[in-house]
C-alpha positions in Angstrom: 73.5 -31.3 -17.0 73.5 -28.7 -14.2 76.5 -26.7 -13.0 77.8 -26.4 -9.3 79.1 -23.0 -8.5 82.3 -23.3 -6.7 83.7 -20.3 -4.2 85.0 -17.6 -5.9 84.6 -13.6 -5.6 81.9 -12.3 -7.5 84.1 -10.7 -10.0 85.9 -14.0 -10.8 82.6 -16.0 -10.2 81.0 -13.3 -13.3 84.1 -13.8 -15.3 84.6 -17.6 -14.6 81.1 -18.7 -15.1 79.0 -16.1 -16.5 76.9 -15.3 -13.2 77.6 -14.6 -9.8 75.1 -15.0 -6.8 75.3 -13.0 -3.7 72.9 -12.1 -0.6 69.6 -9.7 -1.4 70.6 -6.2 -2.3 67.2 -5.2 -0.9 64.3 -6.7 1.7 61.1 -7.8 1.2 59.3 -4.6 2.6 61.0 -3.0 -0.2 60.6 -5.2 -2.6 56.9 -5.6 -1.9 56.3 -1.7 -1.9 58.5 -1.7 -5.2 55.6 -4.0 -6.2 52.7 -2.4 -4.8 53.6 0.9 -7.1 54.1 -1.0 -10.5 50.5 -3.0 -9.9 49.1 -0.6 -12.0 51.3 0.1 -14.8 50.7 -4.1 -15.3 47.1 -4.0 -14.8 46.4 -3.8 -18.4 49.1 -6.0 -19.8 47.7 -9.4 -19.2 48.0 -10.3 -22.9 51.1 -8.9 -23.7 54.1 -11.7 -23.3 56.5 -8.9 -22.8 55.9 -5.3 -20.5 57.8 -2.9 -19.2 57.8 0.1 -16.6 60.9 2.2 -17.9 63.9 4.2 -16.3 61.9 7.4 -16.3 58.3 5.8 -14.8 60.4 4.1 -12.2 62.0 8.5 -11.2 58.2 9.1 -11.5 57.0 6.6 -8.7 59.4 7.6 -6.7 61.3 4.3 -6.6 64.9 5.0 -8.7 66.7 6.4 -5.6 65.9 3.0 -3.8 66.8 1.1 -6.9 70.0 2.9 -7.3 70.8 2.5 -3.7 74.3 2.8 -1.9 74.5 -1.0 -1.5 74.8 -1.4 -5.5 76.5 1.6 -5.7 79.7 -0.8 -3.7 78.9 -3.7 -5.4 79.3 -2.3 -8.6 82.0 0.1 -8.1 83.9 -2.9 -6.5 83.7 -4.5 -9.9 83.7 -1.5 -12.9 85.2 2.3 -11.9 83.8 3.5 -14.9 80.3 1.6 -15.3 77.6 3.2 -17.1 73.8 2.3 -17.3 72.6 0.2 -20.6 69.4 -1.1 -19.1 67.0 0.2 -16.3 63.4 -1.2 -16.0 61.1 -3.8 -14.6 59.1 -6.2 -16.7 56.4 -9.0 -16.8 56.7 -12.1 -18.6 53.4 -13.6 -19.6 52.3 -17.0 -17.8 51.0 -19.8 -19.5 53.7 -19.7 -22.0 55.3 -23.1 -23.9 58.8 -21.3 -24.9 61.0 -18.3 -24.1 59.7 -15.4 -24.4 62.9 -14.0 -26.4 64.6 -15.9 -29.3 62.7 -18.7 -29.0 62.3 -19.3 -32.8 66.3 -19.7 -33.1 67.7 -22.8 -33.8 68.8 -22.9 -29.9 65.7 -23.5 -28.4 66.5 -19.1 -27.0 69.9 -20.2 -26.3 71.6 -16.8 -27.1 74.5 -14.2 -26.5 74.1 -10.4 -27.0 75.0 -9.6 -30.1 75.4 -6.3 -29.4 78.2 -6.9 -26.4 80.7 -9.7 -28.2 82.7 -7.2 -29.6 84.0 -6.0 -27.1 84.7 -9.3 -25.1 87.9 -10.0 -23.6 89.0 -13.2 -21.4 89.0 -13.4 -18.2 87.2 -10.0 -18.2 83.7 -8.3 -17.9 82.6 -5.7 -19.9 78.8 -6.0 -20.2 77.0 -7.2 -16.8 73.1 -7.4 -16.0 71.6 -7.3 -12.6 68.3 -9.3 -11.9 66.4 -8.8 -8.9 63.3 -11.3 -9.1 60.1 -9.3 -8.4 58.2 -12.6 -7.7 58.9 -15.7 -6.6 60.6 -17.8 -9.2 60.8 -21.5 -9.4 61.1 -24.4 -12.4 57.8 -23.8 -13.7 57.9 -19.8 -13.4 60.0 -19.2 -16.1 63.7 -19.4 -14.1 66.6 -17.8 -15.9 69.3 -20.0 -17.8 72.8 -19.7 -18.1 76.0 -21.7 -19.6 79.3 -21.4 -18.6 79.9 -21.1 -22.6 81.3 -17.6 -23.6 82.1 -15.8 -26.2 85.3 -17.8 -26.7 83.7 -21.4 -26.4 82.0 -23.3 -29.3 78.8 -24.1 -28.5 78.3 -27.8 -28.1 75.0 -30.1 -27.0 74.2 -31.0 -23.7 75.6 -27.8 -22.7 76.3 -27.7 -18.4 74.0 -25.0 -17.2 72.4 -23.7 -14.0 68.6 -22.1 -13.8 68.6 -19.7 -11.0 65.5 -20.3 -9.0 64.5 -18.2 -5.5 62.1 -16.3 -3.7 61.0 -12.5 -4.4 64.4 -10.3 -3.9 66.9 -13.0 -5.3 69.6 -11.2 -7.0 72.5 -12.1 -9.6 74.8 -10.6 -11.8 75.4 -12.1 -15.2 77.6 -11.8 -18.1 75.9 -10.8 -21.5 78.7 -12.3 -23.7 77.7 -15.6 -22.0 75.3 -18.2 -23.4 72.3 -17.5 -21.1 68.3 -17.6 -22.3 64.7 -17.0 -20.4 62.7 -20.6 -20.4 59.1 -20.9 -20.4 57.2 -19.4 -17.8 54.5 -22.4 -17.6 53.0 -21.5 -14.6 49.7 -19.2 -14.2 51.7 -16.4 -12.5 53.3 -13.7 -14.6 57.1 -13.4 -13.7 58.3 -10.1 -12.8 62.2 -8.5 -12.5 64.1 -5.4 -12.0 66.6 -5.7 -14.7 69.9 -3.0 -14.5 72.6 -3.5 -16.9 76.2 -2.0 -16.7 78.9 -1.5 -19.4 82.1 0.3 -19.4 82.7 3.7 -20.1 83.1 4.3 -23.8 82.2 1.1 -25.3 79.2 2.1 -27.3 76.1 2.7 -26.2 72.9 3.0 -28.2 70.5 3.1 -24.9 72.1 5.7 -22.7 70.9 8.7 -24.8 67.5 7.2 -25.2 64.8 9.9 -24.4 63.8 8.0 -21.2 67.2 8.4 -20.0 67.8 11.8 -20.6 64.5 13.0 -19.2 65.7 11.1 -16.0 69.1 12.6 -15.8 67.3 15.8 -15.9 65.2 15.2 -13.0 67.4 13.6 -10.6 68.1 15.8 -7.3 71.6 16.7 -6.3 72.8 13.4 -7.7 76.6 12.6 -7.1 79.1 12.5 -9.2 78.8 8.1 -9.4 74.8 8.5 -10.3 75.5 11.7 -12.9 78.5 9.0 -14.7 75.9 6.1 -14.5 73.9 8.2 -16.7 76.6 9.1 -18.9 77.2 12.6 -18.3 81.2 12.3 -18.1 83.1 12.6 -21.9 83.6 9.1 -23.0 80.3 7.9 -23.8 79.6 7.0 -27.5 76.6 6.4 -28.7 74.5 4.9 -32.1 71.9 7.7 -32.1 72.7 10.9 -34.3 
């Protein structure tokens, strides 16, 4: 049973529903040179179900300023003050594939929430958000995201209403983590690339932020303001897992 997204702001549209759609944040030409740069680091990935080009190979390509751009600088300030980064990389999903590439040996069929975010869920609010820019084209057989309007506060129950976000390269939505939400098959012969940002308040913890990769691109970033510097973490307030 599909879901029809009524009107609503993107806030209350993340909040109401678990996802919110809005225009492109960025065109094709850049979106296509975005891909012409990562080509390589996927050459050599054909077998792997799962790749990634990390936070601090995107700095080295040259392509974090573009990601982190001033257009999702207002969309995301318009909806967390305090956001801080949790996720920051592109990936491939392998083609050819008969399940989800993540939880798919649940009893769900990879119908999941993340685990690591329900704690801190509130009604009516968002505090853990993800960003996915498709790469590549993505339709029914390429592996289209899945998502429930089922949070953390709703029983699951079968025949759950949800909505698999299909569109062109450069379709872009925001999700809710705490939300039932899952990645189905990518069937087709194509692997299925996206750009995949996550955002959580300040001071919920954090077991990503002071990852290595992260703090090598802190270091490296070039008279960043104050908002990129917080995105990172650098303000107090930022807890973290790692010793």
């Amino acid at each position: 049973m599909n879901i029809e997204l009524q009107p609503h702001s993107v806030y209350e549209s993340l909040t109401h529903y678990g996802v919110a759609l809005f225009p492109p944040l960025y065109d094709e030409q850049c979106i296509q040179l975005w891909n012409n740069k990562i080509d390589a680091f996927f050459d050599n990935t054909g077998n792997e179900k799962r790749s990634y080009v990390r936070v601090d190979q995107l700095q080295m390509l040259g392509m974090l300023d573009s990601i982190l751009n001033q257009n999702l600088h207002d969309l995301i300030d318009n909806l967390m003050c305090d956001a801080v980064l949790y996720h920051c990389h592109i990936y491939e999903i392998a083609a050819g594939q008969k399940k989800s590439h993540i939880h798919a040996d649940n009893s769900f069929d990879g119908w999941h929430r993340d685990a690591e975010c329900l704690y801190a869920a509130e009604k009516n609010k968002s505090h853990h958000f993800s960003l996915f820019v498709y790469l590549t084209d993505v339709e029914i057989d390429n592996g289209p995201f899945e998502i429930s309007p089922v949070s953390a506060f709703k029983p699951l129950k079968r025949k759950i209403p949800s909505l698999k976000i299909q569109g062109n390269a450069g379709t872009c939505f925001l999700f809710d983590r705490t939300f039932l939400h899952r990645a189905t098959a990518n069937k087709s012969s194509l692997r299925r690339r996206v750009l995949k940002l996550s955002f959580q308040n300040k001071g919920l913890l954090n077991d990503r932020i002071f990852l290595p990769e992260f703090v090598k691109t802190k270091q490296q970033l070039i008279n960043p303001s104050r908002q990129m510097l917080r995105w990172f973490g650098e303000e107090s307030g930022v807890e973290s897992y790692v010793d």
